[in-house]
Biopython code that builds the backbone (N, CA, C, O; Angstrom):
import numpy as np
from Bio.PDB.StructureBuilder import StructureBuilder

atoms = [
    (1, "UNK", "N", (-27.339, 3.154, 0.091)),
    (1, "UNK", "CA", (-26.189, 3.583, 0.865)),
    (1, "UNK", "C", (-25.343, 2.360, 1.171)),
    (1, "UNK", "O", (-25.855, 1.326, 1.602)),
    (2, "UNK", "N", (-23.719, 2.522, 0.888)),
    (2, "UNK", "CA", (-23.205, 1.273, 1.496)),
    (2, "UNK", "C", (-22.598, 1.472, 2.988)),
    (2, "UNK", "O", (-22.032, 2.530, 3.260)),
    (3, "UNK", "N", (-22.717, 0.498, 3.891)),
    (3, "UNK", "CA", (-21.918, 0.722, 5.123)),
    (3, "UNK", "C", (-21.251, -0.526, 5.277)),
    (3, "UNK", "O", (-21.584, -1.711, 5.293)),
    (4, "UNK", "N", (-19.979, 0.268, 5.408)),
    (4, "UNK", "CA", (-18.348, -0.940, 5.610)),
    (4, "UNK", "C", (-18.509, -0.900, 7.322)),
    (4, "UNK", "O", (-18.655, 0.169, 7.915)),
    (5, "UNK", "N", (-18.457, -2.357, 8.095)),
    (5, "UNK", "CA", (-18.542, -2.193, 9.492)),
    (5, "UNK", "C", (-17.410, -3.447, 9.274)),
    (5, "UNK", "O", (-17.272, -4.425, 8.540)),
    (6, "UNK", "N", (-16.492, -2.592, 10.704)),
    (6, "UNK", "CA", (-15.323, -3.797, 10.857)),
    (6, "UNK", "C", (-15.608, -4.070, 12.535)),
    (6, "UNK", "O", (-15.857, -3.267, 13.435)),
    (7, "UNK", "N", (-15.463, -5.526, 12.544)),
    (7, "UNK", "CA", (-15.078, -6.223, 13.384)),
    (7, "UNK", "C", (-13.617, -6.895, 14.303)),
    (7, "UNK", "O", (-12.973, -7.681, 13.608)),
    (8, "UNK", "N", (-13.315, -6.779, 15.065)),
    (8, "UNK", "CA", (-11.972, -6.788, 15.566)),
    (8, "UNK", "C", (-12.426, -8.984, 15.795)),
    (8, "UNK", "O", (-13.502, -9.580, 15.849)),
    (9, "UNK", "N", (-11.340, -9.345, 15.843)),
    (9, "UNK", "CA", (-11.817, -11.081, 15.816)),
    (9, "UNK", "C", (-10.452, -11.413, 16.755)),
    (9, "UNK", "O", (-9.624, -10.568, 17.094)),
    (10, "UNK", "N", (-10.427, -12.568, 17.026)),
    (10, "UNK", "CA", (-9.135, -13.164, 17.781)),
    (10, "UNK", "C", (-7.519, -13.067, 16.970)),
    (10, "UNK", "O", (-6.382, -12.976, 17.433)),
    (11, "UNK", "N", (-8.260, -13.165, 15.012)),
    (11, "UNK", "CA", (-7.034, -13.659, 14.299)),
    (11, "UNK", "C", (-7.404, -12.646, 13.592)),
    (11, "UNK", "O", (-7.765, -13.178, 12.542)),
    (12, "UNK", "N", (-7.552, -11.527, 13.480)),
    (12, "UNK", "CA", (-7.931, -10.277, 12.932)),
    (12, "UNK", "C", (-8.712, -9.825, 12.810)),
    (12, "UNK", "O", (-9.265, -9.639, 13.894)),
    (13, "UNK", "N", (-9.819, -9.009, 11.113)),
    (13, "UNK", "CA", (-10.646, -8.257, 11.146)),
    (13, "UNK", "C", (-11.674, -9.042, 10.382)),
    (13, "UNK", "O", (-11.424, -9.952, 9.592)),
    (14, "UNK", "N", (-12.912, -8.565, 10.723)),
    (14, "UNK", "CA", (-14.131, -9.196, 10.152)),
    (14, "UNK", "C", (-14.578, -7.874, 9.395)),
    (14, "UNK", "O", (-14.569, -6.840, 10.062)),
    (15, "UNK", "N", (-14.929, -7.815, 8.204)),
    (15, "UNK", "CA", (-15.090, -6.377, 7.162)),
    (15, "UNK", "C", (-16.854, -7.236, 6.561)),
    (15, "UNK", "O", (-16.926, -8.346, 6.034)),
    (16, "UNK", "N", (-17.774, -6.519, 6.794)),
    (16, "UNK", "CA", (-18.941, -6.379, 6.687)),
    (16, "UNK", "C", (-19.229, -5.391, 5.845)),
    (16, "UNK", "O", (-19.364, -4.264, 6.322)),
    (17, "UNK", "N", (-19.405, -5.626, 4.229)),
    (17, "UNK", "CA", (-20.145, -4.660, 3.768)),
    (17, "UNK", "C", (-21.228, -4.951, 3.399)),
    (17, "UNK", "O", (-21.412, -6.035, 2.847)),
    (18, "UNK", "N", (-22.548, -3.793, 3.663)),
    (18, "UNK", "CA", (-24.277, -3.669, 3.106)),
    (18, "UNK", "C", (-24.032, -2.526, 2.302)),
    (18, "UNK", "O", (-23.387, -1.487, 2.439)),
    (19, "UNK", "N", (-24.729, -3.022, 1.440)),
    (19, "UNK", "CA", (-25.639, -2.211, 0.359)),
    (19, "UNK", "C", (-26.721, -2.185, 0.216)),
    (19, "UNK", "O", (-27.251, -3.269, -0.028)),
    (20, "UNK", "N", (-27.553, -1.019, 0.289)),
    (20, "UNK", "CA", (-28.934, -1.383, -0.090)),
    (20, "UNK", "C", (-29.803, -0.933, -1.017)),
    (20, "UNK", "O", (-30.999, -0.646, -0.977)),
    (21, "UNK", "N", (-28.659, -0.922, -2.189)),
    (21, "UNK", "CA", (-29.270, -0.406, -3.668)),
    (21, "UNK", "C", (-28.123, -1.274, -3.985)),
    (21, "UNK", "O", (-27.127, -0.554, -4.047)),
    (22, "UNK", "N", (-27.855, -2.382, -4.191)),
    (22, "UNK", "CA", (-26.686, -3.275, -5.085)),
    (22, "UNK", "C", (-26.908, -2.881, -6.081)),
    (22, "UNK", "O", (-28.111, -3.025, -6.294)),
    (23, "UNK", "N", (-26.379, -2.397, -6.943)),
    (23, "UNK", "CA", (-26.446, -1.996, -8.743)),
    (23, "UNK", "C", (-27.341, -1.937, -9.068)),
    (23, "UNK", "O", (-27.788, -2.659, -9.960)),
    (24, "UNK", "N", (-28.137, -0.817, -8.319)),
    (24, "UNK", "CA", (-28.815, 0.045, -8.446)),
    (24, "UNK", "C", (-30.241, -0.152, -8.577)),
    (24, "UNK", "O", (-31.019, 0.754, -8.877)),
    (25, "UNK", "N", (-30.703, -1.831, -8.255)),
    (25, "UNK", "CA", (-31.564, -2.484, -8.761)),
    (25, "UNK", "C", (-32.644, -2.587, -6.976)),
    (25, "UNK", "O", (-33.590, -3.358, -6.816)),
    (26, "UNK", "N", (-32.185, -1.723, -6.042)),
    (26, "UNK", "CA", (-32.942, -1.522, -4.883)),
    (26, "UNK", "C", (-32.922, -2.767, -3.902)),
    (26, "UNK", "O", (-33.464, -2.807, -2.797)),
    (27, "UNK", "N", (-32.047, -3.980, -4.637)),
    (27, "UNK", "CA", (-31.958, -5.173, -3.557)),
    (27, "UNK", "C", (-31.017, -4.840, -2.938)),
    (27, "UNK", "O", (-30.047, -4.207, -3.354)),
    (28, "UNK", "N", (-31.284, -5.372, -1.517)),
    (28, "UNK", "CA", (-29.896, -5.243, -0.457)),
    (28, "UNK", "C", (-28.610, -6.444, -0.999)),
    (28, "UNK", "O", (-28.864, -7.437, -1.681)),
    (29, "UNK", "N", (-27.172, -6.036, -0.482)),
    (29, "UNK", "CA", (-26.534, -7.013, -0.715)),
    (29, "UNK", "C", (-25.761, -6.984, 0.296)),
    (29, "UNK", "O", (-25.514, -5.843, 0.686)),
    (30, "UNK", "N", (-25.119, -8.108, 1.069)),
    (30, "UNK", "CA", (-24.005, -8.003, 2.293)),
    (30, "UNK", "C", (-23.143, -9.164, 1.265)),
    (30, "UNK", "O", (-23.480, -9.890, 0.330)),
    (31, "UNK", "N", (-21.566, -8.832, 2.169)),
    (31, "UNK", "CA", (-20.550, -9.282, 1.910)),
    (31, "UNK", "C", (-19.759, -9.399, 2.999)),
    (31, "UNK", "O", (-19.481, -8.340, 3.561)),
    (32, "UNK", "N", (-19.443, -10.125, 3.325)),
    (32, "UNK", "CA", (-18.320, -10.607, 4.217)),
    (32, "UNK", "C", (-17.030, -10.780, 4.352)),
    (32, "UNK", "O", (-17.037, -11.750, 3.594)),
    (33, "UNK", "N", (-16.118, -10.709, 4.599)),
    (33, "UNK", "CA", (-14.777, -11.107, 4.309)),
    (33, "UNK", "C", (-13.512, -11.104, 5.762)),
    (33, "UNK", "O", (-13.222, -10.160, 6.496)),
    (34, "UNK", "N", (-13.126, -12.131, 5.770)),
    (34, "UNK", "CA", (-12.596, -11.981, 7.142)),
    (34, "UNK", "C", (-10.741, -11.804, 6.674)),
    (34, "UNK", "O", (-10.126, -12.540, 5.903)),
    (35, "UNK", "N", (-10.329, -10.887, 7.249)),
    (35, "UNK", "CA", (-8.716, -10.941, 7.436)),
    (35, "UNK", "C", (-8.113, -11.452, 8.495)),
    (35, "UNK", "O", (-8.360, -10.942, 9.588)),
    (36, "UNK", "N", (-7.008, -12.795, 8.390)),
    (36, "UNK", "CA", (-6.513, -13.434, 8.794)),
    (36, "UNK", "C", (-5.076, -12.739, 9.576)),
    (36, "UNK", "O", (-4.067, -13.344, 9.214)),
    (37, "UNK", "N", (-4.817, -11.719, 10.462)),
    (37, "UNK", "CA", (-3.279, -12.000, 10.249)),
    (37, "UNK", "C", (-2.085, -12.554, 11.238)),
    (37, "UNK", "O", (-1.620, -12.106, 12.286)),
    (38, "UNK", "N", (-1.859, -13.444, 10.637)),
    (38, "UNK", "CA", (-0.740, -14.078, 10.585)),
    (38, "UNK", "C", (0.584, -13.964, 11.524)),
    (38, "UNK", "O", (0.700, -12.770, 11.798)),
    (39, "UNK", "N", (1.186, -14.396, 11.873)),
    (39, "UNK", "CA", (2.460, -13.734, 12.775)),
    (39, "UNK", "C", (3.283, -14.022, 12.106)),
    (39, "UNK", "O", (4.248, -13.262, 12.188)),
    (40, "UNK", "N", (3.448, -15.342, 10.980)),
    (40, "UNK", "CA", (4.579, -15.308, 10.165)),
    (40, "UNK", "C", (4.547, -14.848, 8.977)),
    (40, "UNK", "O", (5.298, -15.355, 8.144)),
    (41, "UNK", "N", (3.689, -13.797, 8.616)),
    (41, "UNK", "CA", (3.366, -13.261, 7.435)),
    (41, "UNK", "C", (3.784, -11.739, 7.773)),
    (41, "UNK", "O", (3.687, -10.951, 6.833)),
    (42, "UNK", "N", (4.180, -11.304, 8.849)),
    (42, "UNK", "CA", (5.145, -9.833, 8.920)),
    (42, "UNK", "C", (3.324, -9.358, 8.694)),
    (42, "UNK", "O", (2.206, -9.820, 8.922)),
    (43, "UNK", "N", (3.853, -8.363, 8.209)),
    (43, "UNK", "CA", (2.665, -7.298, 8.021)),
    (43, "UNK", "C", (2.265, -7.146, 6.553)),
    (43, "UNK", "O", (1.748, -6.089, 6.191)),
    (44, "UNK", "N", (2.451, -8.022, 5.792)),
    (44, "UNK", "CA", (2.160, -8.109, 4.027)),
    (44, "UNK", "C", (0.334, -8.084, 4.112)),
    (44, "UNK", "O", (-0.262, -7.501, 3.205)),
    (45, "UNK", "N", (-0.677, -8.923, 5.548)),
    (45, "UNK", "CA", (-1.772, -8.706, 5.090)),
    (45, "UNK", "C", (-2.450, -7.507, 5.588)),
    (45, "UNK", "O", (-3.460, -6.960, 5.144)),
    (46, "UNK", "N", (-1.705, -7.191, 6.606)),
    (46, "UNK", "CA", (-2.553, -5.913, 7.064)),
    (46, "UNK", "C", (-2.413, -4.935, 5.955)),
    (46, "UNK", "O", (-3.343, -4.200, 5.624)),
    (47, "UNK", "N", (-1.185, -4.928, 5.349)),
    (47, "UNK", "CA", (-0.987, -3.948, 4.274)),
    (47, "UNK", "C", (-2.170, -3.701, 3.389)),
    (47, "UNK", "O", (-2.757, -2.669, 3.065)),
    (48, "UNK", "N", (-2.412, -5.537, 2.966)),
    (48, "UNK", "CA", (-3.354, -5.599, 1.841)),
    (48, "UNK", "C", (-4.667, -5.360, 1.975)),
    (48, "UNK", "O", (-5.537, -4.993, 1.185)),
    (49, "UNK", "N", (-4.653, -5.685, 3.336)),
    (49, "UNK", "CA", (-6.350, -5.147, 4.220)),
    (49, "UNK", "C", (-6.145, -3.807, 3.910)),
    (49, "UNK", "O", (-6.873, -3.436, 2.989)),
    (50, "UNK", "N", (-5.236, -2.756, 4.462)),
    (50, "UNK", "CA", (-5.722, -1.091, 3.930)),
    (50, "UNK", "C", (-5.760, -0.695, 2.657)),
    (50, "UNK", "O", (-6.485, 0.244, 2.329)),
    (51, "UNK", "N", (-4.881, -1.446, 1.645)),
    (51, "UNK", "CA", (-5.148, -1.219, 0.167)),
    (51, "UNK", "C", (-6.307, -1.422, 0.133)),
    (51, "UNK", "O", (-6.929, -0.370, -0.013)),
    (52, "UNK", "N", (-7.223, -2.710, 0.230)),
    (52, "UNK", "CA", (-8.357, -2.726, 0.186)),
    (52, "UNK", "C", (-9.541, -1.996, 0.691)),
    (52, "UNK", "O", (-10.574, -1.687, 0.096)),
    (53, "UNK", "N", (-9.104, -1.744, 2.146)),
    (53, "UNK", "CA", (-10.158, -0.472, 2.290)),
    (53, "UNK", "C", (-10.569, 0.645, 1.842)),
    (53, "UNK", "O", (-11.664, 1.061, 1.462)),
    (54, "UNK", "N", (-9.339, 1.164, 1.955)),
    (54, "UNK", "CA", (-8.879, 2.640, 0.891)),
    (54, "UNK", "C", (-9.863, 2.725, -0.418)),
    (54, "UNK", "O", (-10.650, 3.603, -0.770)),
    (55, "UNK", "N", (-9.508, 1.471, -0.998)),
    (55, "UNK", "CA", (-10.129, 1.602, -2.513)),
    (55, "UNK", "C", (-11.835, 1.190, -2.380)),
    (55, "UNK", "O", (-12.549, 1.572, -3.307)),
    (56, "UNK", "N", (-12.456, 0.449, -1.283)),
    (56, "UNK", "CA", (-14.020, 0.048, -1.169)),
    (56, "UNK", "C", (-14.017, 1.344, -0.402)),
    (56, "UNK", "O", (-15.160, 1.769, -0.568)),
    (57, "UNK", "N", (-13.307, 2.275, 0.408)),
    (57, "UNK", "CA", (-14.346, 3.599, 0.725)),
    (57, "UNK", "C", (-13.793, 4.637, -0.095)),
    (57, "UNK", "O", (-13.581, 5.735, 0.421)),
    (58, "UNK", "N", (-13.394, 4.332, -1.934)),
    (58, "UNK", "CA", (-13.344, 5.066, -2.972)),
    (58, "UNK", "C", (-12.135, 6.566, -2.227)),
    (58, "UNK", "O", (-12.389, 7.767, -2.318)),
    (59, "UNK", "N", (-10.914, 5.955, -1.566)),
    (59, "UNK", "CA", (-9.863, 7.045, -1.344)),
    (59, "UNK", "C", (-9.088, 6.501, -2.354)),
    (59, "UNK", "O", (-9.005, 5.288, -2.542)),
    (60, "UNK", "N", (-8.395, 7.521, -3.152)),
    (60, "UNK", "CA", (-7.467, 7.444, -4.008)),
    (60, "UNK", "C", (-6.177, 7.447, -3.493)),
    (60, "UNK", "O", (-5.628, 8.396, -2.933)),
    (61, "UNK", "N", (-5.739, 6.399, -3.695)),
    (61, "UNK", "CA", (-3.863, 6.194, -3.126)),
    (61, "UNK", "C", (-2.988, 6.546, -4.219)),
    (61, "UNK", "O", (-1.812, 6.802, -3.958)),
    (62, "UNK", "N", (-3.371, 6.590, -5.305)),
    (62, "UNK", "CA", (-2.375, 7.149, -6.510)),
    (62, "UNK", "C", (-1.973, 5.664, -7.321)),
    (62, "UNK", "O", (-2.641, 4.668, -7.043)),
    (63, "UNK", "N", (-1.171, 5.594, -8.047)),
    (63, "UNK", "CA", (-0.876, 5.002, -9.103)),
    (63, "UNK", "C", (0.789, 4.981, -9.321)),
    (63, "UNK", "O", (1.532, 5.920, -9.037)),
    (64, "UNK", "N", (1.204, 3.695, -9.891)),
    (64, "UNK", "CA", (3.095, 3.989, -10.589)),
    (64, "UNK", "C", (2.915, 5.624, -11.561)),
    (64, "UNK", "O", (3.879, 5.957, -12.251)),
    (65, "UNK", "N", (1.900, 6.360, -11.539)),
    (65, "UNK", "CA", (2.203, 7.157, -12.783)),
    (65, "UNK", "C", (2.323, 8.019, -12.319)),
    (65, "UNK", "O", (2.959, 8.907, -12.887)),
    (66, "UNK", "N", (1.866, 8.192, -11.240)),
    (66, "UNK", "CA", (1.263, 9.636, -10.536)),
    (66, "UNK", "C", (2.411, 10.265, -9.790)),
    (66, "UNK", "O", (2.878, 9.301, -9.182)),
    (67, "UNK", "N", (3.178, 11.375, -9.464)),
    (67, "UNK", "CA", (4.185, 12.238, -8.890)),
    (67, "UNK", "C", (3.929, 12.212, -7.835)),
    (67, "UNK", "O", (4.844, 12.750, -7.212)),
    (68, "UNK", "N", (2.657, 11.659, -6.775)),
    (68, "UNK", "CA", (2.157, 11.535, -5.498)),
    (68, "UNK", "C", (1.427, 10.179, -5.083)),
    (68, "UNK", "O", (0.228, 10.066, -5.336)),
    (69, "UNK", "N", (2.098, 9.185, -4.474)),
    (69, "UNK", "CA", (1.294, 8.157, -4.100)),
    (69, "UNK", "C", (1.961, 7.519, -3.135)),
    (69, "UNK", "O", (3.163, 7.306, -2.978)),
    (70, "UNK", "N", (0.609, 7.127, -2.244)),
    (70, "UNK", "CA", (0.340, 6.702, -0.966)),
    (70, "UNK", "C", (1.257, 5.609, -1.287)),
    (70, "UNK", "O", (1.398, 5.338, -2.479)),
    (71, "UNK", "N", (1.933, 4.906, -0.369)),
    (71, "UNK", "CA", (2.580, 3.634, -0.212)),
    (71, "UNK", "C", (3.016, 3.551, 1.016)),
    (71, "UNK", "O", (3.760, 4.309, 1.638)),
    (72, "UNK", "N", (2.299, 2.189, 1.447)),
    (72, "UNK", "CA", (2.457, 1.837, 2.917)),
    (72, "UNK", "C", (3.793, 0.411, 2.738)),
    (72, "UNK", "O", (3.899, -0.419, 1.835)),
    (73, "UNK", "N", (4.468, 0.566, 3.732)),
    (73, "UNK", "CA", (5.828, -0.184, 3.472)),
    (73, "UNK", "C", (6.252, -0.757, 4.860)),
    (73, "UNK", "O", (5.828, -0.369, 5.949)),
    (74, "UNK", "N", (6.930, -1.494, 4.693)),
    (74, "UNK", "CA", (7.508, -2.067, 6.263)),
    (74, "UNK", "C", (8.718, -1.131, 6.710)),
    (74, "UNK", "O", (8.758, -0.256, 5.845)),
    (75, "UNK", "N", (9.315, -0.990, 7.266)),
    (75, "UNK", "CA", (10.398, -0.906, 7.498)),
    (75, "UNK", "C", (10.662, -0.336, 9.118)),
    (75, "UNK", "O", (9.644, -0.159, 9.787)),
    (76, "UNK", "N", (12.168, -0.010, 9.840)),
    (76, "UNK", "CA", (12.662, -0.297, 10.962)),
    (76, "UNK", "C", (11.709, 0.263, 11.711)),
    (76, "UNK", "O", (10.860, 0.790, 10.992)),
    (77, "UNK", "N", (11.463, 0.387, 12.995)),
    (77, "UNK", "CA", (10.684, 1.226, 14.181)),
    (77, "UNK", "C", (12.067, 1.961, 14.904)),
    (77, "UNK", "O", (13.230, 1.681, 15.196)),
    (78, "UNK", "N", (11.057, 3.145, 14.981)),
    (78, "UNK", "CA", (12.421, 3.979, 15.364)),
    (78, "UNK", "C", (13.416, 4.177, 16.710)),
    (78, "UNK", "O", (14.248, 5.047, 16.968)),
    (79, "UNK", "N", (12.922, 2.865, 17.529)),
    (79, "UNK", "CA", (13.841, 2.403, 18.314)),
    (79, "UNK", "C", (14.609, 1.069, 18.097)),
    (79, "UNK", "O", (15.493, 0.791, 18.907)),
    (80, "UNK", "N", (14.400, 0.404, 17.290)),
    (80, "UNK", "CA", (14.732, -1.012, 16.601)),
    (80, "UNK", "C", (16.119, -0.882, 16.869)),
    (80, "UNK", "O", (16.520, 0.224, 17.230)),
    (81, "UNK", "N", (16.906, -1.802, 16.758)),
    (81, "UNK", "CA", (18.565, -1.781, 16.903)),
    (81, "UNK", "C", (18.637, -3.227, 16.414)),
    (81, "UNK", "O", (18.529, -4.319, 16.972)),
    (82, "UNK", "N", (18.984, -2.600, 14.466)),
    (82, "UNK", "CA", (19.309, -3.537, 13.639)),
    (82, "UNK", "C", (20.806, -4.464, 14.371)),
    (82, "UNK", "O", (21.546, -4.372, 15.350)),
    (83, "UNK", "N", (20.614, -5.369, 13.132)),
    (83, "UNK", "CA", (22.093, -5.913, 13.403)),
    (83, "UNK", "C", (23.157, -5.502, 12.273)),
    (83, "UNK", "O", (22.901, -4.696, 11.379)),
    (84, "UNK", "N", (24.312, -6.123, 12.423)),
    (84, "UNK", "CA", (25.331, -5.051, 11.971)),
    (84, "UNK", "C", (24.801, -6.205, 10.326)),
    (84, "UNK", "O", (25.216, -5.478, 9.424)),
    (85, "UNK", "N", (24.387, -7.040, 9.854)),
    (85, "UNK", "CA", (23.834, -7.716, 8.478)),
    (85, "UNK", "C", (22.786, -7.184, 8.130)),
    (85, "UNK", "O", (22.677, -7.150, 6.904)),
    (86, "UNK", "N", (21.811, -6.672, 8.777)),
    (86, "UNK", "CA", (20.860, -6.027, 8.143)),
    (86, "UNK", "C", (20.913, -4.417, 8.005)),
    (86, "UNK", "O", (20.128, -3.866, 7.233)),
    (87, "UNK", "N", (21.764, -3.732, 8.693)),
    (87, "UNK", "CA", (22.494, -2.325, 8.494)),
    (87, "UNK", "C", (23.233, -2.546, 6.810)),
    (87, "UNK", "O", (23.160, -1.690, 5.929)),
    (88, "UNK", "N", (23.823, -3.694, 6.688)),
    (88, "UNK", "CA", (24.707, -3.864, 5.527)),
    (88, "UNK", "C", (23.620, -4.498, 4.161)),
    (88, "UNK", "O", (23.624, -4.572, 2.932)),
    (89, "UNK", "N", (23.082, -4.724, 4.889)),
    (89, "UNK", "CA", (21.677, -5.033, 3.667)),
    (89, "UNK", "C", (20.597, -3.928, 2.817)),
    (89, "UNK", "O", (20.029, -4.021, 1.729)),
    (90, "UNK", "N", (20.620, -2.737, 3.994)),
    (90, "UNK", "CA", (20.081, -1.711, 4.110)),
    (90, "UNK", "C", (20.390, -0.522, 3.345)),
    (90, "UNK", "O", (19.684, 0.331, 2.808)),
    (91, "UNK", "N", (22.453, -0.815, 3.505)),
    (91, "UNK", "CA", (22.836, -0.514, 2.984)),
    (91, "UNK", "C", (22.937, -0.434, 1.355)),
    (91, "UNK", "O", (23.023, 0.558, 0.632)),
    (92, "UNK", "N", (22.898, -1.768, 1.043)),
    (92, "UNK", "CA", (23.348, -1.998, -0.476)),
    (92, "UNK", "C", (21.688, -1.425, -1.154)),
    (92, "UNK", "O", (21.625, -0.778, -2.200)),
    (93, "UNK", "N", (20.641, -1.753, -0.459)),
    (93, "UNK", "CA", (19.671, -1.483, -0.995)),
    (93, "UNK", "C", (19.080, -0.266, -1.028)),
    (93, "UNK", "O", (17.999, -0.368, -1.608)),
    (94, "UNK", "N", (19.368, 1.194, -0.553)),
    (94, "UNK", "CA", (19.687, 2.142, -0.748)),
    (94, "UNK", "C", (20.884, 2.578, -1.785)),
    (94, "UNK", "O", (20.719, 3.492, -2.593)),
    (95, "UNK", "N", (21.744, 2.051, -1.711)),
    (95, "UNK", "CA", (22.773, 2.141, -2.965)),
    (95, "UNK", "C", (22.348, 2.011, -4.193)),
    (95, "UNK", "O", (22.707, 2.710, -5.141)),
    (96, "UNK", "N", (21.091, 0.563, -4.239)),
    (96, "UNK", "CA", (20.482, 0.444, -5.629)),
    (96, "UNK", "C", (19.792, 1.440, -6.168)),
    (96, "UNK", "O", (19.805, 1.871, -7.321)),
    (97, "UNK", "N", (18.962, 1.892, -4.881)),
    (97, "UNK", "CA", (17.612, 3.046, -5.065)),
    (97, "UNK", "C", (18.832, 4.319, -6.030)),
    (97, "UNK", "O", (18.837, 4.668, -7.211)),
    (98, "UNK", "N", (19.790, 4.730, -4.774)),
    (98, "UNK", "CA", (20.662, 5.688, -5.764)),
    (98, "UNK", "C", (20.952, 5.285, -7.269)),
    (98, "UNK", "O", (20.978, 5.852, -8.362)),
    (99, "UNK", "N", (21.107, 4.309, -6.881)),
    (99, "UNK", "CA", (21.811, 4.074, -8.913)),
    (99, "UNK", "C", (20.724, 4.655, -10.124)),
    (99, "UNK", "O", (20.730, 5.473, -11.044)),
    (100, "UNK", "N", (19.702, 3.569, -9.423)),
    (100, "UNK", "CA", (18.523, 3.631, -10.430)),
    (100, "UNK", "C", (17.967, 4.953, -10.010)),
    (100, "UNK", "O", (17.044, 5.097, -10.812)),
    (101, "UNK", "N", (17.972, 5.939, -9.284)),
    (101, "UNK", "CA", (17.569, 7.678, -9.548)),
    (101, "UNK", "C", (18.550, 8.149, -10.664)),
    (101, "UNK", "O", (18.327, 8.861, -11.644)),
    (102, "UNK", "N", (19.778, 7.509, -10.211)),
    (102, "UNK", "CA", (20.682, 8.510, -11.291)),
    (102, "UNK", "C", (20.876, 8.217, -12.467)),
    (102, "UNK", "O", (21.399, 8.992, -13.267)),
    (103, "UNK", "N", (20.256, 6.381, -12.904)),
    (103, "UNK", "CA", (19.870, 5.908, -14.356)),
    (103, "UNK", "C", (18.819, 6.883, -14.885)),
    (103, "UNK", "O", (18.863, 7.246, -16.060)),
    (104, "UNK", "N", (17.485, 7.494, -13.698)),
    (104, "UNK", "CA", (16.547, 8.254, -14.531)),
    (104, "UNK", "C", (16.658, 9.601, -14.830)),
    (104, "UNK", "O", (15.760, 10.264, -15.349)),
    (105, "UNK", "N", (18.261, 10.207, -14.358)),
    (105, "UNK", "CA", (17.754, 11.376, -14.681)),
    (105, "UNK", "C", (17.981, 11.677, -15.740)),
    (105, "UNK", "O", (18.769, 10.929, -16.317)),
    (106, "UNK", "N", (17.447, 12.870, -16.530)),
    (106, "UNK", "CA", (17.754, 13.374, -17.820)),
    (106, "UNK", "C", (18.879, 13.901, -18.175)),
    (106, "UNK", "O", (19.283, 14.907, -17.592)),
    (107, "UNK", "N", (19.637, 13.287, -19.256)),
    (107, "UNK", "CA", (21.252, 14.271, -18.935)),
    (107, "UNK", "C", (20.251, 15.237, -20.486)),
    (107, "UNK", "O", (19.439, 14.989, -21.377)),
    (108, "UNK", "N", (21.484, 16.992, -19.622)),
    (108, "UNK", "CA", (20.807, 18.166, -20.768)),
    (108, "UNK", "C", (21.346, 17.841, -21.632)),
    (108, "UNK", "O", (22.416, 17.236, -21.552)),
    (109, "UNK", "N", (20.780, 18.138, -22.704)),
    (109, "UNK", "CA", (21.513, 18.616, -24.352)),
    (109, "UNK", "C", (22.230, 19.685, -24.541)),
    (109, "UNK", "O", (22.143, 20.863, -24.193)),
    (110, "UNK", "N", (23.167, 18.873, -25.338)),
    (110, "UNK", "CA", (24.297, 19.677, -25.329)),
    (110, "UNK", "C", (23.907, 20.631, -26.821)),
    (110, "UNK", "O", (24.490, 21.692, -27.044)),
    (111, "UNK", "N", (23.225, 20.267, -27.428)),
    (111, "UNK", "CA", (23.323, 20.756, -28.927)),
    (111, "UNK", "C", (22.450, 22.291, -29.181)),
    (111, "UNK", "O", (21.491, 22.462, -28.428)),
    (112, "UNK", "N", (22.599, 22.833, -29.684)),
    (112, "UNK", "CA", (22.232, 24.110, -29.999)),
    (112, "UNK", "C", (20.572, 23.790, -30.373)),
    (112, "UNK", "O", (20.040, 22.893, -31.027)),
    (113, "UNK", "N", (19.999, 25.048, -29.580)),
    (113, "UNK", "CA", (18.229, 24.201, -29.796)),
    (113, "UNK", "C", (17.950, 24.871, -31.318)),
    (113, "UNK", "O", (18.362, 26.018, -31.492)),
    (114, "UNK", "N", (17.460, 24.383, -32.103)),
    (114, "UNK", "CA", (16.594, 24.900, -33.051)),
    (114, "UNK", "C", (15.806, 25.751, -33.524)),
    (114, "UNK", "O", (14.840, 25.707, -32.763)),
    (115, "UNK", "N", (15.645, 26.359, -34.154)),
    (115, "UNK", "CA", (14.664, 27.720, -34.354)),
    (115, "UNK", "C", (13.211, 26.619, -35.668)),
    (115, "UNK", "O", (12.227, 27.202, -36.124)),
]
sb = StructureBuilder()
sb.init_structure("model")
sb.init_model(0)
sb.init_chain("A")
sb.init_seg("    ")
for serial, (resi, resn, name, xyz) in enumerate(atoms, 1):
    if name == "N":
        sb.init_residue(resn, " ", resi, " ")
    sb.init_atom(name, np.array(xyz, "f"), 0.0, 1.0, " ", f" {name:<3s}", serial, name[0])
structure = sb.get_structure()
């Protein structure tokens, strides 16, 4: 059986995993790993801490391929009160997202379908 035990620390999380069938060979194995985070690192490691969990307690977040996938992202809090440069930043970068939807869509055919 494996058990993931987290630890809360001063500078983040302490992630403890046991196994006690390591590949299958009936020896125990522990692993350790401590997450650091940061105050000038925004939230890029906590991110990477739940990618990582997700995938060691085998939850599927999806894939670039998949029509459904998890993606954890930064963005405003919903009392935040941008400034009028990052409203305009916000802006253009939503503008891109539009472009590139309307680069993917399929234009129909015009031509008579085939028998």
């Amino acid at each position: 059986m494996v058990k993931i035990t987290l630890e809360v620390a001063d500078n983040g999380i302490i992630k403890t995993i046991y196994d006690d069938n390591a590949n299958g060979a009936g020896e125990p194995l522990e692993k350790k790993r401590v997450y650091e985070f940061k105050e000038d690192e925004f939230h890029e490691s906590k991110i990477k801490f739940f990618y990582e969990l997700a995938d060691e307690l085998n939850i599927d977040t999806g894939n670039n391929y998949d029509d459904n996938n998890l993606v954890m992202k930064l963005d405003w809090g919903n009392s935040y009160n941008p400034t009028n440069e990052e409203i305009e930043l916000k802006i253009k970068l939503l503008k891109l997202e539009v472009d590139l939807l309307k680069a993917m869509k399929v234009k129909p055919s015009t031509e008579a379908p085939t028998k």
